[in-house]
C-alpha positions as CSV (number, residue, x, y, z in Angstrom):
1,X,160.3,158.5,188.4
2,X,160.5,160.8,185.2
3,X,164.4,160.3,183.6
4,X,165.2,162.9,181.3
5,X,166.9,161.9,178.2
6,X,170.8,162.6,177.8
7,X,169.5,165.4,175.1
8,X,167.2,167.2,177.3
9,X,170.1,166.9,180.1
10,X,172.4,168.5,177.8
11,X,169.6,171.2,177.5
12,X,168.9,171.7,181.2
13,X,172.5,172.1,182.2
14,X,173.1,174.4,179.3
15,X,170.4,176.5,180.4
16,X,171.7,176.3,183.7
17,X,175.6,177.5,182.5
18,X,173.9,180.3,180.7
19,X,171.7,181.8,183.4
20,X,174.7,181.3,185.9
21,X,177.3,182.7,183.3
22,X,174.7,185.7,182.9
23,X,173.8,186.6,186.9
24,X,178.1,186.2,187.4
25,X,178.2,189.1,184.4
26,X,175.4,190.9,185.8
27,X,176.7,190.8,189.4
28,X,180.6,191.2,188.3
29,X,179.6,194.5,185.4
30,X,176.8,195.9,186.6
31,X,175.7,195.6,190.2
32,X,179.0,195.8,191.9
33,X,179.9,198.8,190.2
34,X,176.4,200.2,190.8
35,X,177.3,199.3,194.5
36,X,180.6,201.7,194.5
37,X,179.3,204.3,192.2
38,X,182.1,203.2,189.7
39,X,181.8,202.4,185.9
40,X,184.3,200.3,183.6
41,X,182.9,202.7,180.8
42,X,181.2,200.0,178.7
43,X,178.1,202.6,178.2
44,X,180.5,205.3,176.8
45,X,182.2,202.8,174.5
46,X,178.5,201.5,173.4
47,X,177.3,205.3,172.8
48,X,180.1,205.9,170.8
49,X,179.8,202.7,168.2
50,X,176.0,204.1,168.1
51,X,176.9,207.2,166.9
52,X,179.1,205.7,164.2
53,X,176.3,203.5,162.6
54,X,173.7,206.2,162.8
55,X,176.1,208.6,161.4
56,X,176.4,205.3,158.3
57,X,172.7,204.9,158.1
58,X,172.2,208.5,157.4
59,X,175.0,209.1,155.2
60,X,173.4,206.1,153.0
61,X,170.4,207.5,153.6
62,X,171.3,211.4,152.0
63,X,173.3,209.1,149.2
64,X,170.2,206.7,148.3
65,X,167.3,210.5,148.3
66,X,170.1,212.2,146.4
67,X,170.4,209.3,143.6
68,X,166.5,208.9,143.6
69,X,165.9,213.1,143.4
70,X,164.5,213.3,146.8
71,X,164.0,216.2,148.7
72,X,164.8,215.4,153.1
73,X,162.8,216.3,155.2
74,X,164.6,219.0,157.3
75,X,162.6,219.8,160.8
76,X,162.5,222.9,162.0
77,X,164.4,223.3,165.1
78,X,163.1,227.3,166.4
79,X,159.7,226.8,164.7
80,X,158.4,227.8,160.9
81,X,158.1,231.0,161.8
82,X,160.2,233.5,162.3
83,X,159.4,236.1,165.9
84,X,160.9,239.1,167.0
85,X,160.7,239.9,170.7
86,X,158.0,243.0,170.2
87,X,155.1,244.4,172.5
88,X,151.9,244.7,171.3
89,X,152.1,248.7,171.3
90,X,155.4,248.5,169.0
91,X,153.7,246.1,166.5
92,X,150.7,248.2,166.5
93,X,153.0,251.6,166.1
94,X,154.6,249.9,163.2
95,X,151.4,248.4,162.0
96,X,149.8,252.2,162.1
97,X,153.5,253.8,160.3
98,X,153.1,251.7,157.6
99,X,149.4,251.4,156.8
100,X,148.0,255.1,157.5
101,X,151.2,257.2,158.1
102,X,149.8,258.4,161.5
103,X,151.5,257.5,164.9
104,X,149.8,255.7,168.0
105,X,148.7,259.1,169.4
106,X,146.1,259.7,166.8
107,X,143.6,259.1,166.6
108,X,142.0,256.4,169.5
109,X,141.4,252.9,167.3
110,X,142.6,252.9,163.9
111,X,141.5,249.6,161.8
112,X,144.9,248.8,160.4
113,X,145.0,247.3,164.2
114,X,142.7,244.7,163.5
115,X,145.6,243.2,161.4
116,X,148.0,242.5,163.9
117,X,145.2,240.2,166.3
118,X,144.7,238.5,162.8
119,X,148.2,238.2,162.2
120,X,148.7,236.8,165.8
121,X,146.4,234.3,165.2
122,X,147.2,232.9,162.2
123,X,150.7,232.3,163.0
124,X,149.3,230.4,166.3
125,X,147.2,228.2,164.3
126,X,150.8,227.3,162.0
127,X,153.2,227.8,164.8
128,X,151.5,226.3,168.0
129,X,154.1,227.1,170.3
130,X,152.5,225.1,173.2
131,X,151.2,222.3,171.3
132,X,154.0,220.9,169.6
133,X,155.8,221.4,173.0
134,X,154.0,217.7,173.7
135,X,154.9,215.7,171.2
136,X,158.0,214.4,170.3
137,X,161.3,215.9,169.0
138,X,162.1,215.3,165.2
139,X,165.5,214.4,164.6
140,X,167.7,215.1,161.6
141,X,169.2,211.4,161.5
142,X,167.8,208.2,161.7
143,X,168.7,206.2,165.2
144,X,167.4,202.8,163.9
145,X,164.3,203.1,166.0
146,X,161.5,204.7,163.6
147,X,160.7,204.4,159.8
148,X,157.7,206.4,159.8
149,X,159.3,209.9,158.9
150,X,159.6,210.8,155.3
151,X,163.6,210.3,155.4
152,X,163.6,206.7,157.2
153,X,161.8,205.1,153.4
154,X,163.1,201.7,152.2
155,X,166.5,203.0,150.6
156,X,168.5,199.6,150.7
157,X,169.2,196.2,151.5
158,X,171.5,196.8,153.9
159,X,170.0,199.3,155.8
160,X,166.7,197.0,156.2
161,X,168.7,194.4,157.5
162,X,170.5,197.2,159.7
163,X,167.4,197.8,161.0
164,X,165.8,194.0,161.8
165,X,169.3,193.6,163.7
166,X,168.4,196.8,165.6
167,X,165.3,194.9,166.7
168,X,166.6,191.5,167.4
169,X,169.2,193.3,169.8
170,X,167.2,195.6,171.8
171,X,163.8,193.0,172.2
172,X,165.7,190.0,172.5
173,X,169.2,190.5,174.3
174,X,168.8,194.0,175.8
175,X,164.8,193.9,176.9
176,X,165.0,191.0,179.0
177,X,168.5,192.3,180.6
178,X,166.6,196.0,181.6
179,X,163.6,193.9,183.2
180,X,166.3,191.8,185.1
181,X,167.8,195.0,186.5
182,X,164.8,197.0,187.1
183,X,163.4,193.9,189.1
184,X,166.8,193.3,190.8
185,X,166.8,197.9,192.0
186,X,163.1,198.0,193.1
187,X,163.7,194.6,194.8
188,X,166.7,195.9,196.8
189,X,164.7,199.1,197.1
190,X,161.7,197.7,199.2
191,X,164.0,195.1,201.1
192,X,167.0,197.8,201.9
193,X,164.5,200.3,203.2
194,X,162.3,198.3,205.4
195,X,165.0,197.0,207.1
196,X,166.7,200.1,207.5
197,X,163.3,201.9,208.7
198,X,163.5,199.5,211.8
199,X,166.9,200.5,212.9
200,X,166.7,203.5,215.6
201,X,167.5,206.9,214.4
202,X,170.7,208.1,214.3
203,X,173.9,208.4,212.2
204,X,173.7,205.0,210.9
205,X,170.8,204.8,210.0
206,X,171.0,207.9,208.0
207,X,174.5,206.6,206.0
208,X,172.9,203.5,205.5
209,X,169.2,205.0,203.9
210,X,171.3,207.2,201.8
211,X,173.6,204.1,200.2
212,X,170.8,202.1,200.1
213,X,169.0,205.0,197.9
214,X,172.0,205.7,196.0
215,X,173.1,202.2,195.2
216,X,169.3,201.3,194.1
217,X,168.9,204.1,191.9
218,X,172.0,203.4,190.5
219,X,171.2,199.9,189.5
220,X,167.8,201.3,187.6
221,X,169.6,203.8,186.0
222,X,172.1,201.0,184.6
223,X,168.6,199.1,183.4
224,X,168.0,202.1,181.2
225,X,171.3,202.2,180.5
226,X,171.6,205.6,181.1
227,X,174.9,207.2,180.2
228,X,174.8,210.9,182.1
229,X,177.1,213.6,182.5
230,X,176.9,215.9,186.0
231,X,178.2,219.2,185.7
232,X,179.6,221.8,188.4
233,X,178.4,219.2,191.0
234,X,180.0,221.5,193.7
235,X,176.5,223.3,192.9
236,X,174.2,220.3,194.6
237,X,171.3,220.5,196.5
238,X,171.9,220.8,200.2
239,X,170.1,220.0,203.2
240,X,167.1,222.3,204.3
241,X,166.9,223.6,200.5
242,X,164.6,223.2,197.6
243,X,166.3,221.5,193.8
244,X,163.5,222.5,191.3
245,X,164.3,221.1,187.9
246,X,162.7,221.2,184.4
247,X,160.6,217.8,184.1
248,X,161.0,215.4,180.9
249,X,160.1,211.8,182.0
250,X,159.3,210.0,185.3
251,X,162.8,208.7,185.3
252,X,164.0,212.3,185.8
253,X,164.0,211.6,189.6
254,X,165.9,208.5,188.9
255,X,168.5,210.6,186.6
256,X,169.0,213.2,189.7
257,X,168.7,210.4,192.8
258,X,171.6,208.9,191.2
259,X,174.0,211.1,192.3
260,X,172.0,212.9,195.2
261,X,169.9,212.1,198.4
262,X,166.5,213.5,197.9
263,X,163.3,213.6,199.9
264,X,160.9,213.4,197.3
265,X,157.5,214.5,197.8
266,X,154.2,213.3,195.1
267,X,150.4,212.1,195.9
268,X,150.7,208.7,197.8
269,X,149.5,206.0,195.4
270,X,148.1,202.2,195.4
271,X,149.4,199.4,194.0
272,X,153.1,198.7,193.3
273,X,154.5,202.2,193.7
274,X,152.2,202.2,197.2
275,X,154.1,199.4,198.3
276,X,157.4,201.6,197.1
277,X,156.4,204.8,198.8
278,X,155.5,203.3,201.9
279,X,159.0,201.2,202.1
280,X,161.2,204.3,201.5
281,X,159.5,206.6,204.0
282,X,159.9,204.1,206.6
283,X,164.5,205.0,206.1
284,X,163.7,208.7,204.6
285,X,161.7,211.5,205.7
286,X,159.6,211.4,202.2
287,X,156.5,214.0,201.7
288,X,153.7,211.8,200.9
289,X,150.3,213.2,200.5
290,X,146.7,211.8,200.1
291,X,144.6,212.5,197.2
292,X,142.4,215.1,199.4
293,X,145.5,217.0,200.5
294,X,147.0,217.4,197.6
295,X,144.3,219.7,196.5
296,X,144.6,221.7,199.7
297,X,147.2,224.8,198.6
298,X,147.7,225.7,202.2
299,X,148.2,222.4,203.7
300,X,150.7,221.3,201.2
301,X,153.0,224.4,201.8
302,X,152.7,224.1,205.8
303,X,154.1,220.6,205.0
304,X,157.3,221.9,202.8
305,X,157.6,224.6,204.8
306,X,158.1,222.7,207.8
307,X,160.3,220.2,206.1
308,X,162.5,222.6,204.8
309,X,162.4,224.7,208.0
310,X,164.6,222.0,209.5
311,X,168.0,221.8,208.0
312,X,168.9,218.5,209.2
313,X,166.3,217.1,206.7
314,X,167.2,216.6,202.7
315,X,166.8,218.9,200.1
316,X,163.1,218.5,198.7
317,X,162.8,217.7,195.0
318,X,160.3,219.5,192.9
319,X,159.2,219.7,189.5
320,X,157.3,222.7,189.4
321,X,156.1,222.2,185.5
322,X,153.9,220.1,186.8
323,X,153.3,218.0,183.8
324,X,155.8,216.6,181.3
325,X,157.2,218.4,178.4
326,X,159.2,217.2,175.2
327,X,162.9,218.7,176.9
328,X,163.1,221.2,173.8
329,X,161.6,224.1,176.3
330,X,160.8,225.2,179.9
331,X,157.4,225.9,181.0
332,X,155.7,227.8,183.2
333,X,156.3,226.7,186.8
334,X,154.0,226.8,189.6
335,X,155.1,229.3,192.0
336,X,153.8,227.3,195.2
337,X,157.4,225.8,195.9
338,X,158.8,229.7,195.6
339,X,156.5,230.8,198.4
340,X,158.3,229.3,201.1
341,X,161.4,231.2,201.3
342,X,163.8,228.8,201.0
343,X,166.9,228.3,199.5
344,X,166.2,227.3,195.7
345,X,168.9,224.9,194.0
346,X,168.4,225.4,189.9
347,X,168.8,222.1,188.0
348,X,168.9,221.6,183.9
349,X,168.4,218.1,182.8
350,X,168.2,218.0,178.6
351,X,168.1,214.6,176.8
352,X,170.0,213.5,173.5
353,X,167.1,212.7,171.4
354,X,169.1,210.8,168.9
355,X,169.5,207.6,171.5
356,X,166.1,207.4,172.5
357,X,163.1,209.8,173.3
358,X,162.3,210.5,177.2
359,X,159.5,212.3,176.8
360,X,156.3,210.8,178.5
361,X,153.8,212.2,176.5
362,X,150.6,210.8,179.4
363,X,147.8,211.4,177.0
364,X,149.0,209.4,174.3
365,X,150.8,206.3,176.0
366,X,150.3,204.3,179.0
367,X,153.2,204.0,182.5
368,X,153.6,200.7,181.2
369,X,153.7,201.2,177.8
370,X,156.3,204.2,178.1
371,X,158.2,202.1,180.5
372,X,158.9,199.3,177.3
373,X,159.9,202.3,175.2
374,X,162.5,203.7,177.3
375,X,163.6,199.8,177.9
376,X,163.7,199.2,173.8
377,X,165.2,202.5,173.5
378,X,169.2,202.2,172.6
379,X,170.0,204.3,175.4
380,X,169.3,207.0,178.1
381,X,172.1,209.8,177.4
382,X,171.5,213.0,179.2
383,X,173.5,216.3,180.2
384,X,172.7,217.6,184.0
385,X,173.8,220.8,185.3
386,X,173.6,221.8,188.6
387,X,173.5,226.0,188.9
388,X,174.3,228.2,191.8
389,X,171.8,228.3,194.5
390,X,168.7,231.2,194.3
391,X,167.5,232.8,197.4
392,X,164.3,235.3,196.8
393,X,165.1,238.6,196.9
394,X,162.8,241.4,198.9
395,X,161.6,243.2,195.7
396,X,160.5,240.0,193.8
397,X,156.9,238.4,194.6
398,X,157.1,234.4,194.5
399,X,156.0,234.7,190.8
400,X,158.8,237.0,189.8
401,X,161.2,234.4,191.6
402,X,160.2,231.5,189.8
403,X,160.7,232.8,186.7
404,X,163.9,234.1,187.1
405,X,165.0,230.5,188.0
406,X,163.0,229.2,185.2
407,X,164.7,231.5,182.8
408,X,168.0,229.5,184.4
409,X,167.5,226.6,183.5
410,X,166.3,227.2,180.2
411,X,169.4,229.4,179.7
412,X,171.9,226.4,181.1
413,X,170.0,223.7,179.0
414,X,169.6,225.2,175.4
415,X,166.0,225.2,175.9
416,X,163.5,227.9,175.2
417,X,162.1,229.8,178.1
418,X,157.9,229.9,177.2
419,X,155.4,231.8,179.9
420,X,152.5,229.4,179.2
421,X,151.2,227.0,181.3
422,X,152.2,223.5,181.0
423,X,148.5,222.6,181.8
424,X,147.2,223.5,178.6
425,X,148.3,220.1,177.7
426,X,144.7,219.0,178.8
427,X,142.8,222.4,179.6
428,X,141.8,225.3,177.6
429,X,143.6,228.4,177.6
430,X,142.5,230.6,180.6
431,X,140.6,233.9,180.5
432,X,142.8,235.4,182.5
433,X,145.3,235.4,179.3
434,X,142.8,236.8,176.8
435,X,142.0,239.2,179.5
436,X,145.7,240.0,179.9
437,X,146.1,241.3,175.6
438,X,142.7,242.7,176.3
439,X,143.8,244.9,178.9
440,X,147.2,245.8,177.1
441,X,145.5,247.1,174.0
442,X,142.2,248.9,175.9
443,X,145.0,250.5,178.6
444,X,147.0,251.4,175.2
445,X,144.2,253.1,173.7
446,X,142.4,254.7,176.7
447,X,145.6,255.7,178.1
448,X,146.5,257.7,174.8
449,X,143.0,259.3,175.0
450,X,143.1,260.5,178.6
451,X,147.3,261.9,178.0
452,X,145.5,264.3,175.0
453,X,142.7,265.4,177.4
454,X,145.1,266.7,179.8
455,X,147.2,268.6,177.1
């Protein structure tokens, strides 16, 4: 038989002490408060020393450009360009007053016009309001995660070894304590709601589905350590009703399941989040759908419909974006969730950018690969506000509707409201949009014509 030597005991029964010692803080901290909904404020005390050394680092940082005449890099937070609300008739009247002296009634097409498509364009090609909607947010100060922008250049000693500290602590110490979490929620997850989803249905096994959710998602959100703030929660999603929020990240439904119970509804996938969806709908009436269904407009709304029909059931959550954007704007959203008739339950969710970026940006990174950003990130800190509830009103078609509750959230959230389509992300821009400023101007200009046949 092997004998280990007294130095490799020593070693083994340290390594025990240590894993023991770190479960006990793990279990004691973290899990047991994430059981009871309950924090001892560690995360709030942690934000707070972040935002002292990043408020350092970029103090030294203005100090070291200023000594060596360097000019910072300012972004710019509304875009480079400056836009008034107009229509396209009163930039073309101004255009016309300017140029020629004549008004729009006279005569039909005046060239000066020509000018304000070319101006339109050219300030796209600088100022791509959609594109730069998908990448992510410049920040002002330096968090300690990135040294590729112009300010973030060697400026001293101490800042460099600022910065390799940074790295030791999030790869080393706070990596491998995420991973342990995230395993220990999706773990509890899969056991909690298979066993529930044998229990007859009833009472109990509705309160037990929902702590079994709740404490779960809990537990993740403590492996991103997410620090969030939920305002005018009187304002949350009830049963039989819709919560439509503005989308960011995946972990968005992690942010909101936190604090609510939510039938969620997505395509049903294979692999490890299979094994997930198929373990939660067996405690929760989940809307799962196969790839071939999805596609199927009409089918998908007779499911929602019918969901939401029954107001026993949970509040469905929808992200009617339908793609991720960068959290610095709302896009357009679907109107397929508005179409149903029921009761709509606004949600704004906007990320602090200066902790850690949300944004899943799909085309450029991987599930995986995003997942070990957000886990290297320093933190998760987001604001949440849930607004009054939204019924459709008999004037407004469902597109009319969803705008209104987009404009909302954007409002609530400091985020601007944009009428594109978040799909342009990966598609061309329709011809129904150049169709839309072709039928604005032609209506303009035949319109005048036919008003100075009639006189």
């Amino acid at each position: 038989m092997f004998l280990l030597l007294p130095f490799d005991s020593l070693v083994v029964n340290l390594l025990g002490i240590s894993i023991t010692v770190l479960f006990t803080l793990l279990l004691v901290f973290i899990i047991v408060p994430a059981i009871f909904g309950v924090s001892f404020g560690i995360r709030k005390v942690y934000m707070k020393t972040l935002l002292k050394i990043f408020q350092w680092a970029t103090l030294r940082i203005e100090r070291g450009a200023k000594e060596k005449n360097h000019t910072l890099y300012k972004p710019y937070v509304n875009g480079i360009i400056a836009k008034e609300p107009t229509s396209l008739e009163e930039e073309i009247k101004e255009i016309r007053r300017s140029g020629s002296g004549k008004d729009l009634d006279t005569p039909e097409f005046e060239l000066s016009d020509i000018f304000y498509f070319c101006r339109k364009g050219i300030e796209t090609i600088m100022d791509d309001e959609v594109t730069k909607r998908f990448s992510a947010e410049e920040l002002e100060s330096w968090n300690l995660l990135s040294r590729t922008n112009y300010n973030f250049q060697y400026i001293s000693l101490r800042l460099t070894v600022l910065w390799g500290l940074g790295v030791l602590i999030r790869y080393c110490f706070l990596l491998p304590l995420r991973i342990a979490l995230a395993f220990t929620g999706i773990s509890l997850l899969v056991t909690g709601t298979t066993v529930v989803g044998y229990l007859p249905n009833g009472r109990c096994k509705e309160f037990l589905s929902k702590h079994v959710h709740l404490m779960c998602y809990r537990i993740c959100v403590r492996a991103l350590t997410a620090i969030i703030t939920y305002h005018d929660r009187e304002n949350r999603p009830r049963n039989g009703g819709i919560c439509v929020a503005n989308h960011t990240s995946p972990i968005d439904v992690i942010i909101l399941a936190s604090d609510g119970y939510y039938a969620m509804v997505g395509q049903i996938h294979g692999g490890l989040m299979g094994v997930i969806q198929r373990a939660m709908v067996k405690a929760c009436p989940h809307v799962w759908f196969e790839r071939s269904e999805v596609k199927d407009r009409h089918l998908v709304a007779k499911r929602l419909t019918e969901h939401v029909q029954d107001k026993s059931k949970l509040p469905i959550l929808i992200f009617p974006e339908g793609t991720c954007i960068n959290n610095t704007s709302v896009m357009m959203f679907k109107k397929g969730s508005f179409e149903i008739g029921a009761t709509v339950y606004p949600v704004a969710i906007k990320y602090d950018p200066q902790f850690g970026d949300a944004f899943w940006n799909s085309s450029k990174y991987g599930m995986v690969t995003y997942l070990l950003r957000m886990m290297t990130s320093w933190a998760i800190v987001c604001s949440v506000w849930y607004l009054p509830p939204m019924t459709r009103q008999p004037e407004e078609d469902a597109v009319q509707f969803a705008n209104r509750v987009k404009s909302a959230i954007a409002r609530q959230g400091g985020l601007v409201d944009l009428l594109w389509d978040g799909g342009l992300k990966r598609e061309k821009v329709k011809d129904a949009f150049k169709e839309e400023q072709q039928k604005l101007y032609s209506k303009m200009i035949v319109g005048n014509h036919e008003d100075r046949s009639r006189s």
